[in-house]
VOZALO-640699 format. One line per 8 residues: number of its first residue (from 1); for each residue x, y, z of N, C-alpha, C. Coordinates in steps of 0.001 Angstrom, whole numbers. Layout:
BEGIN
NUM) X,Y,Z,X,Y,Z,X,Y,Z ~ ...;
//
This chain:
BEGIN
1) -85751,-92882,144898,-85629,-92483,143514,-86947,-92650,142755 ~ -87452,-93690,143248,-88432,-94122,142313,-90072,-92724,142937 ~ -89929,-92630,144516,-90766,-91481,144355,-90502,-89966,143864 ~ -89444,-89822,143603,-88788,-88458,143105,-89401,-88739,141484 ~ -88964,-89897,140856,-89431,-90473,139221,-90752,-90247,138701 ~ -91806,-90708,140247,-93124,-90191,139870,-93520,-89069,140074 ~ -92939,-88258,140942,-93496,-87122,141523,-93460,-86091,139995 ~ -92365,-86427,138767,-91898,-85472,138031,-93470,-85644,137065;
9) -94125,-87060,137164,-95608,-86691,136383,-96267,-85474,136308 ~ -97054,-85825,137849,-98108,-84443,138179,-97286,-83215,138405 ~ -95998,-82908,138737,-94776,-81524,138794,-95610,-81376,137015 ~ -95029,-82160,136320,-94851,-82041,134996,-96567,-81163,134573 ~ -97431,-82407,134533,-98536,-81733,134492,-98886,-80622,134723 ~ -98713,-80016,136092,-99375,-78857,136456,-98402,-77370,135995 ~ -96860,-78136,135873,-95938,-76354,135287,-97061,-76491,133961 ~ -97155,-77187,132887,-97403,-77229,131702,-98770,-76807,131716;
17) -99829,-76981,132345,-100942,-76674,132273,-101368,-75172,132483 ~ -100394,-74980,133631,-100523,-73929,134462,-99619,-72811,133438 ~ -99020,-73265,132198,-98335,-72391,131691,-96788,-71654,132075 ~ -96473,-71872,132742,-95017,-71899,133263,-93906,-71520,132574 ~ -93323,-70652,132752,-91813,-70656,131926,-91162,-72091,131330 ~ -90547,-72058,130437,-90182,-73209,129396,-88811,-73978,130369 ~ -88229,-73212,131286,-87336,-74026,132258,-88298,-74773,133360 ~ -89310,-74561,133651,-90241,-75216,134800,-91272,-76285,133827;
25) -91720,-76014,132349,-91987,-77071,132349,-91295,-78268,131820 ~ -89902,-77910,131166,-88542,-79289,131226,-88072,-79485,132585 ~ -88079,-78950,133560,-87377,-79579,134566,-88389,-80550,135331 ~ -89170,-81110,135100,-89968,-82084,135480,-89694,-83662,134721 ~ -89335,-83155,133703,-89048,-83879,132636,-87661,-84453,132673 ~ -86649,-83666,133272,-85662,-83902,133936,-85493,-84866,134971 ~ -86010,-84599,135911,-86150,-85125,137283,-87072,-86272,136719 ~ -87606,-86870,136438,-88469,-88317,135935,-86937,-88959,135534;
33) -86590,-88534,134523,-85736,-89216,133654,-83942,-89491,134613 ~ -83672,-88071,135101,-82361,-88591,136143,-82731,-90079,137385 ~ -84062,-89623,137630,-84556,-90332,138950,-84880,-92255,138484 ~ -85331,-92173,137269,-85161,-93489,136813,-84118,-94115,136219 ~ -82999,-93475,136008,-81564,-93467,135468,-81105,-94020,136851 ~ -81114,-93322,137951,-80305,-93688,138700,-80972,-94718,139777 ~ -82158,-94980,139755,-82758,-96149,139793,-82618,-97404,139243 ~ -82427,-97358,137944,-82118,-98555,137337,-80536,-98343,137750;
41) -79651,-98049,137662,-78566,-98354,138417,-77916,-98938,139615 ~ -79417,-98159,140754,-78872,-98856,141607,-79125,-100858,141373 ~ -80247,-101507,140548,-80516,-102060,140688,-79656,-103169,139764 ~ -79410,-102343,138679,-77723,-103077,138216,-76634,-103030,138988 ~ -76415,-102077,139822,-75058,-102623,140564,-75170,-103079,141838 ~ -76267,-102867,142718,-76252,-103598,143860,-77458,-104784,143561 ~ -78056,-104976,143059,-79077,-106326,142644,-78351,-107561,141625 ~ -77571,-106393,140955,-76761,-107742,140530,-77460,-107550,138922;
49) -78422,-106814,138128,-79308,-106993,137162,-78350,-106950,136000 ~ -78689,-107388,134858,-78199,-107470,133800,-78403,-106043,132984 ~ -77825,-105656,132063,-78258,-104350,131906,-79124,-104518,130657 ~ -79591,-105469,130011,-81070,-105618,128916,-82193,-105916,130655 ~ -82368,-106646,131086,-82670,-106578,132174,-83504,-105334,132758 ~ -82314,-104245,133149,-82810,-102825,133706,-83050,-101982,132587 ~ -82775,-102329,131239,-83298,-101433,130043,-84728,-102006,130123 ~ -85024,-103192,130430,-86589,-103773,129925,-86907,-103667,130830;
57) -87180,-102886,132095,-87920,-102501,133015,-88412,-101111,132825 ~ -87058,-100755,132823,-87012,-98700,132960,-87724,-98429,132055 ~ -87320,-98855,130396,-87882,-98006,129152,-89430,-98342,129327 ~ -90203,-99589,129790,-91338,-99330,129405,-91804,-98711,130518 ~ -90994,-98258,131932,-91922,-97723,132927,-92113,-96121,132595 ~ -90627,-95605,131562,-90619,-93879,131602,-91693,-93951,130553 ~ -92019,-94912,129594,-93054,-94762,128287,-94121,-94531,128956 ~ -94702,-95759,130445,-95924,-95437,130619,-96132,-93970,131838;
65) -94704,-93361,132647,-95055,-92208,133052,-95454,-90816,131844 ~ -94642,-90824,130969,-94716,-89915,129278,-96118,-90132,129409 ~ -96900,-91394,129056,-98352,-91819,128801,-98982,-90721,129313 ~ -98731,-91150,130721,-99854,-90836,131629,-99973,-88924,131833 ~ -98761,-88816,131578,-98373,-87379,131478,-99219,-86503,130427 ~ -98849,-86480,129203,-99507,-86396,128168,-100499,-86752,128285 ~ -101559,-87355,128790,-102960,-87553,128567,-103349,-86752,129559 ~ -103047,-86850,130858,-103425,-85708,132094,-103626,-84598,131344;
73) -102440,-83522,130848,-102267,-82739,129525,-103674,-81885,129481 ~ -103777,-83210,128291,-104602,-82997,127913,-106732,-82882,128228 ~ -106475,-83401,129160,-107669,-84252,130142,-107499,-82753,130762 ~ -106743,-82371,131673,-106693,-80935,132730,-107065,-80200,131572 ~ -106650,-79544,130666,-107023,-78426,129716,-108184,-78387,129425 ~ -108935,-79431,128900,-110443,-79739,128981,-111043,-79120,130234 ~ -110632,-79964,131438,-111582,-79486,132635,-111292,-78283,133073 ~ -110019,-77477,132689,-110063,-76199,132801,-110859,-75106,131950;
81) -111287,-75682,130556,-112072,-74887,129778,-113455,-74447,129736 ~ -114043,-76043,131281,-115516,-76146,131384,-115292,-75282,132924 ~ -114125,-74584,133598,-114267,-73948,134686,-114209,-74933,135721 ~ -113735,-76165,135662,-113262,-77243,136743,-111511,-77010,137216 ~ -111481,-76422,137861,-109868,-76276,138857,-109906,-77791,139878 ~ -110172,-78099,140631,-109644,-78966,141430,-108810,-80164,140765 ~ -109309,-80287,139354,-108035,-81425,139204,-106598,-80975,138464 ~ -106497,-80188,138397,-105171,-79321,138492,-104746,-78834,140153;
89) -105672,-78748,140820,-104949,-78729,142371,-104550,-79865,142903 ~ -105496,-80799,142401,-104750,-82456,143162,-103785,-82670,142182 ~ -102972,-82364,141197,-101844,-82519,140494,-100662,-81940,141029 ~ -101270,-80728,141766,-100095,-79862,142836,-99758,-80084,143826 ~ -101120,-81019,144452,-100429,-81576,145927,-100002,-83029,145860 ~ -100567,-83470,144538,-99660,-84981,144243,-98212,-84952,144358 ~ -97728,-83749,143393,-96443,-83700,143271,-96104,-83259,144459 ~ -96378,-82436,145227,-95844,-81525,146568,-95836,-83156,147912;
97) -96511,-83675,147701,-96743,-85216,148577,-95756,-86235,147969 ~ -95423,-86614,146841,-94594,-87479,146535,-93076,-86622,146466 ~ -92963,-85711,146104,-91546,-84943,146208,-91075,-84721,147929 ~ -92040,-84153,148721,-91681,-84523,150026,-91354,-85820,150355 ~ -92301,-86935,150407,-91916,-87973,150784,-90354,-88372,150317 ~ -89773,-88690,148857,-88924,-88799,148770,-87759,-88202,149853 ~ -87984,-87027,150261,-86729,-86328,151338,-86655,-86746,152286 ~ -88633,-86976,153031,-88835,-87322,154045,-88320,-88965,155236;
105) -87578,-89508,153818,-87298,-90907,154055,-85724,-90906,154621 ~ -85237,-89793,153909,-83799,-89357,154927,-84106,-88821,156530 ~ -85026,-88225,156482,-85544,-87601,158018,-85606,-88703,158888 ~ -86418,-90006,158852,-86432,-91139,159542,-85007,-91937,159077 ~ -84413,-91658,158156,-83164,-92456,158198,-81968,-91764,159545 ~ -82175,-90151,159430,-81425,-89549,160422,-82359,-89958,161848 ~ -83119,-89777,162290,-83866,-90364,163310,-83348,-91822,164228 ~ -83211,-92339,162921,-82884,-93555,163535,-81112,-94159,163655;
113) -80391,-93356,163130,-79576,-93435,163037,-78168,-92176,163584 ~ -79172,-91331,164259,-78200,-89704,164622,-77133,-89586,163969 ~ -77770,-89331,162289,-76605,-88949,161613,-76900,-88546,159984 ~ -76644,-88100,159346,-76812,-87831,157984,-75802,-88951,157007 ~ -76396,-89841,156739,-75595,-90812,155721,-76398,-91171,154549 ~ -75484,-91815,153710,-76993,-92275,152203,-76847,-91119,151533 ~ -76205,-89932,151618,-76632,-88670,151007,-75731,-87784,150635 ~ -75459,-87345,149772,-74068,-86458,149279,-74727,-85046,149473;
121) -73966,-84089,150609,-74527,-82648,150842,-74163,-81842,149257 ~ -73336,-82388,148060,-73208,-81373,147598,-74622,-82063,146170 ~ -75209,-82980,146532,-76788,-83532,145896,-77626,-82254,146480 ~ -77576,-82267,147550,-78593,-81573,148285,-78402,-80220,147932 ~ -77495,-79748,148362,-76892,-78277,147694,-77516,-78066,146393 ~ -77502,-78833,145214,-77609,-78513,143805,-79345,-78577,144113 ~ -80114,-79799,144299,-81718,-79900,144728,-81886,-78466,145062 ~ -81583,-78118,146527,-81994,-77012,147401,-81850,-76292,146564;
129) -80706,-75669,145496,-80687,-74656,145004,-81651,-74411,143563 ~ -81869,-75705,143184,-82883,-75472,142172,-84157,-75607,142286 ~ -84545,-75508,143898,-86044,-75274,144164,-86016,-73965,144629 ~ -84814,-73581,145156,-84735,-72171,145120,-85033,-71082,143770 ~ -84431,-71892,142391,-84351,-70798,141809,-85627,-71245,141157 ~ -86279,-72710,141349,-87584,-72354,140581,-88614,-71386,141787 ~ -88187,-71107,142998,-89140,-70275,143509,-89337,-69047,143162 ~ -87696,-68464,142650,-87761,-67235,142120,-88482,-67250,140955;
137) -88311,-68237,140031,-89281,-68036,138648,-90348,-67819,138612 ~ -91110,-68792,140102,-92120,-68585,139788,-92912,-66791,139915 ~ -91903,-66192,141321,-92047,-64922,141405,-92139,-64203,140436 ~ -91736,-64478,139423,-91879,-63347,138343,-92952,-63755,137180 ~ -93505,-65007,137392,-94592,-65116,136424,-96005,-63981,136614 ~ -96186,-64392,135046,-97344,-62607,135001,-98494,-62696,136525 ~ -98790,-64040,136917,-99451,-64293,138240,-98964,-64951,138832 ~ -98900,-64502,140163,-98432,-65582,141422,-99199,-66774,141598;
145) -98433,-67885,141358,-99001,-69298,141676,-98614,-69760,143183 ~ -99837,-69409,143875,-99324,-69933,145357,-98846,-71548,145432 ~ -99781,-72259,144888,-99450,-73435,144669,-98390,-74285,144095 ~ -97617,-73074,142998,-96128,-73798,142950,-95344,-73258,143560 ~ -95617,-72406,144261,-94637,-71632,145361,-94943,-73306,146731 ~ -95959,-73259,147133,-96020,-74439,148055,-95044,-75948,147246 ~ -95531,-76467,146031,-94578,-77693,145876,-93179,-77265,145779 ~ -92913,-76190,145591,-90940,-75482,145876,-90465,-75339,147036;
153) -91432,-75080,147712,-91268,-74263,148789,-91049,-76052,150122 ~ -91832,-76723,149860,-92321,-77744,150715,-90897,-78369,150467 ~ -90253,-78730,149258,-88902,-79569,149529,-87558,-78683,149426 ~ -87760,-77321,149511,-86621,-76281,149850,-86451,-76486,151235 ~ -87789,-76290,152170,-87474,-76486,153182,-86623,-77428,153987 ~ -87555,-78760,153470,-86976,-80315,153593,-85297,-80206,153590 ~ -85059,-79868,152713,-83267,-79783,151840,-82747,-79122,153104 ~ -83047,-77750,153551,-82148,-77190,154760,-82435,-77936,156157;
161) -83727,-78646,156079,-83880,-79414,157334,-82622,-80156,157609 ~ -82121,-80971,156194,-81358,-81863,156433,-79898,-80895,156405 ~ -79666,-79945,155982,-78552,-80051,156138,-78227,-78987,157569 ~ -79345,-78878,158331,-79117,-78232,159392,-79073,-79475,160826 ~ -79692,-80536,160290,-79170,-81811,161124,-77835,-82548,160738 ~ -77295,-82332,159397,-75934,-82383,158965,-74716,-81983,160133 ~ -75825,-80404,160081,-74417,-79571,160705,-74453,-79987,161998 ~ -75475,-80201,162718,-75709,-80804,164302,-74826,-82540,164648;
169) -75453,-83633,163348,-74879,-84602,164005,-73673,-85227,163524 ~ -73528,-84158,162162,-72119,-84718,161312,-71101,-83663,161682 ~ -71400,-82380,161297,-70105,-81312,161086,-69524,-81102,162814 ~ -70590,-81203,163508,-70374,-80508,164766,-69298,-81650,165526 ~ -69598,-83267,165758,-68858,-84029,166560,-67360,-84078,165725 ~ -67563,-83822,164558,-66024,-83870,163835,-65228,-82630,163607 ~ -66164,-81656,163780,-65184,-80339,164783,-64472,-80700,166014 ~ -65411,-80609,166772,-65106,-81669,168216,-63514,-82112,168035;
177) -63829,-83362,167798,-63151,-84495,167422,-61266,-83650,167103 ~ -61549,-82972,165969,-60467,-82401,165482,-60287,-81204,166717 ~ -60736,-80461,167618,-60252,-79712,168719,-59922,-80494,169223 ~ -60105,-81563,169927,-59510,-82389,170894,-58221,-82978,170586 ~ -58242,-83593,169730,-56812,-84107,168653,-55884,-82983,168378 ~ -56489,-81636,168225,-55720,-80778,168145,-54750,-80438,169487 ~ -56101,-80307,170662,-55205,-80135,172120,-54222,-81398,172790 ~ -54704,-82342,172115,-54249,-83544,172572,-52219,-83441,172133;
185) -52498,-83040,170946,-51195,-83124,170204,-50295,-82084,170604 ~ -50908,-80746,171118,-50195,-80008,171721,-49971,-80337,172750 ~ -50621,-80989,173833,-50244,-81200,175520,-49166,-82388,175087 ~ -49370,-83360,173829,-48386,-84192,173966,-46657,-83681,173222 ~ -46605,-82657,172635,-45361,-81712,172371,-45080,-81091,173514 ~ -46093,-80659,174558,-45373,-80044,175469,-44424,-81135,176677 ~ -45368,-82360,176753,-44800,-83052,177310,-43574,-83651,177354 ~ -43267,-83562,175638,-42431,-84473,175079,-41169,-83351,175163;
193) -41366,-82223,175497,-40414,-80817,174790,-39784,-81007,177125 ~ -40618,-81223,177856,-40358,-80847,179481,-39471,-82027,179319 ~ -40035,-83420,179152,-38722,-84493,179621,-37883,-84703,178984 ~ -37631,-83942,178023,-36502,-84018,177249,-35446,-83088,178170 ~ -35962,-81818,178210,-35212,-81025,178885,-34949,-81677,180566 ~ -35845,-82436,181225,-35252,-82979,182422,-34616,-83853,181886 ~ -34393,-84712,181146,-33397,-85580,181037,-31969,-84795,180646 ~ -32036,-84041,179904,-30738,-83179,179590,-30196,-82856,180800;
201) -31043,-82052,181981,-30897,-81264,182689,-29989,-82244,183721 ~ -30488,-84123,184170,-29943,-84421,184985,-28473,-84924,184056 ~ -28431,-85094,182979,-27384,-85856,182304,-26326,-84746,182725 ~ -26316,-83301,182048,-25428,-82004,182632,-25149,-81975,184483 ~ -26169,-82423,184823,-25200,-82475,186242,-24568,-83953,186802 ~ -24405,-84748,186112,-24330,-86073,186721,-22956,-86340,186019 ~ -22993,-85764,184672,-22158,-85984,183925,-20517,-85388,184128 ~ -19859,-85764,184467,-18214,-84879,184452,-17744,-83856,183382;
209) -17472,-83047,183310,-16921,-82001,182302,-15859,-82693,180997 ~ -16163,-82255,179940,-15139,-82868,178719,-14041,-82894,179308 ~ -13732,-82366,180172,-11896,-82212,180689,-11575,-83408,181459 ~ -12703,-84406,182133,-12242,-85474,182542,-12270,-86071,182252 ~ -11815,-86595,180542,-11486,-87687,180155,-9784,-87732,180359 ~ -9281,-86786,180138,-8113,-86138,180868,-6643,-86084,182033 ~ -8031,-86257,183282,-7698,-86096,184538,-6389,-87615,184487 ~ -6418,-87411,185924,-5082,-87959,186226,-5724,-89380,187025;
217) -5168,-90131,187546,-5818,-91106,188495,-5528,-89974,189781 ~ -4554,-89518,190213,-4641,-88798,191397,-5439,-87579,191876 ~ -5779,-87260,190154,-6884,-85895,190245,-8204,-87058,190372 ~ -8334,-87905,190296,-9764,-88380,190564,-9835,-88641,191977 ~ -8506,-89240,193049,-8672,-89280,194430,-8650,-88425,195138 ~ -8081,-87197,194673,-8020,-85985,195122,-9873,-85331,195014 ~ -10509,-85797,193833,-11927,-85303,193514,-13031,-86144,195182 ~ -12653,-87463,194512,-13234,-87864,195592,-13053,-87673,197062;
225) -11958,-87424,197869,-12213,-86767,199222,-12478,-85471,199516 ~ -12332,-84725,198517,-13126,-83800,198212,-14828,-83905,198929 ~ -15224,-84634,197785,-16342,-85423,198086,-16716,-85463,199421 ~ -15925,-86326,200170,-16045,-87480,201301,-16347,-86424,202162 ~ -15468,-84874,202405,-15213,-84207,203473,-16818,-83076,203138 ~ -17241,-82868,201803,-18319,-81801,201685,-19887,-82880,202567 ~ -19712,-84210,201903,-20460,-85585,202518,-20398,-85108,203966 ~ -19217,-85552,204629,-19305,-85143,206170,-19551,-83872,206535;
//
């Protein structure tokens, strides 16, 4: 969280400098502020923190990212006016390096673990789709910015990486899983459906006809040598 929090600085910097549609340069601004939100959370509910505590951490850390933001700003516009570009390019691969990394830490979490956990696919879904649609934006700006096509482009990718190891070490064994359980449950109905019917089958021949509750004592000795003589 906390590298997603910084990455939204230099993101921030360079939509704004670079002039950007008014949705690309708030959504930087966004992503700082969700990413330290849910940072200080985790650290109130699994650290145990008090919540003046995680207010007196967070508020002065988003004041001094704002700082640093706003002065970059202003500092890049300058060196763009004297015909200096490179420090607006290291603002693009800052952000494109810290926004990867953040993803990249699930990649070694699946690595080590053959599995996608820690991670809600429908997080990823919403991410993936809004680096998607800032890729389209950027397509339509009056010039193509290769360079924010690369920081979109670099954790769009990331996003389907993971959910194409999703589908390999999560969706696929619990398909599995549910075919087998599925055949399992049918071979065990069929089983259960055959000895039923052999048990019926020997009870009907073993069993005497309703009519001999009936019989006579002499119709039963008469049955049995019956018997005795088909025996011999």
């Amino acid at each position: 969280m906390m590298l997603w929090a910084w990455a939204g600085v230099p993101l921030g910097i360079y939509n704004i400098v670079e002039d950007f549609d008014i949705a690309l340069k708030i959504q930087p601004q966004i992503l700082t502020t969700l990413s330290l939100i849910t940072w200080m959370q985790c650290y109130y509910y699994e650290k145990q923190w008090s919540i003046f505590r995680a207010l007196g951490v967070t508020l002065p850390l988003a004041t001094l990212m704002g700082g640093i933001e706003a002065s970059f700003i202003i500092a890049l516009r300058i060196a763009r006016d004297r015909g200096r570009e490179w420090p607006i390019t290291l603002m693009a691969i800052l952000s494109a390096v810290l926004l990867a990394s953040g993803v990249l830490q699930h990649y070694l979490d699946i690595y080590r673990h053959r599995t996608v956990r820690g991670i809600s696919f429908i997080f990823v879904g919403i991410d993936a789709m809004g680096d998607l649609t800032s890729l389209i934006s950027i397509l339509f700006q009056p010039k193509l910015d290769i360079l924010g096509m690369v920081i979109y482009g670099t954790e769009l990718a990331l996003w389907i990486g993971v959910f194409i190891a999703g589908g390999f070490y999560n969706l696929t064994p619990w398909l599995r899983q549910k075919l087998k359980d599925s055949a399992s449950a049918r071979t065990s109905r069929r089983h259960g459906r055959t000895a039923r019917e052999s048990v019926n089958g020997i009870a009907l021949h073993d069993l005497p006809s309703s009519t001999s509750v009936f019989r006579t004592t002499s119709g039963l000795d008469s049955a049995m040598r019956m018997r005795a003589q088909n025996a011999a």
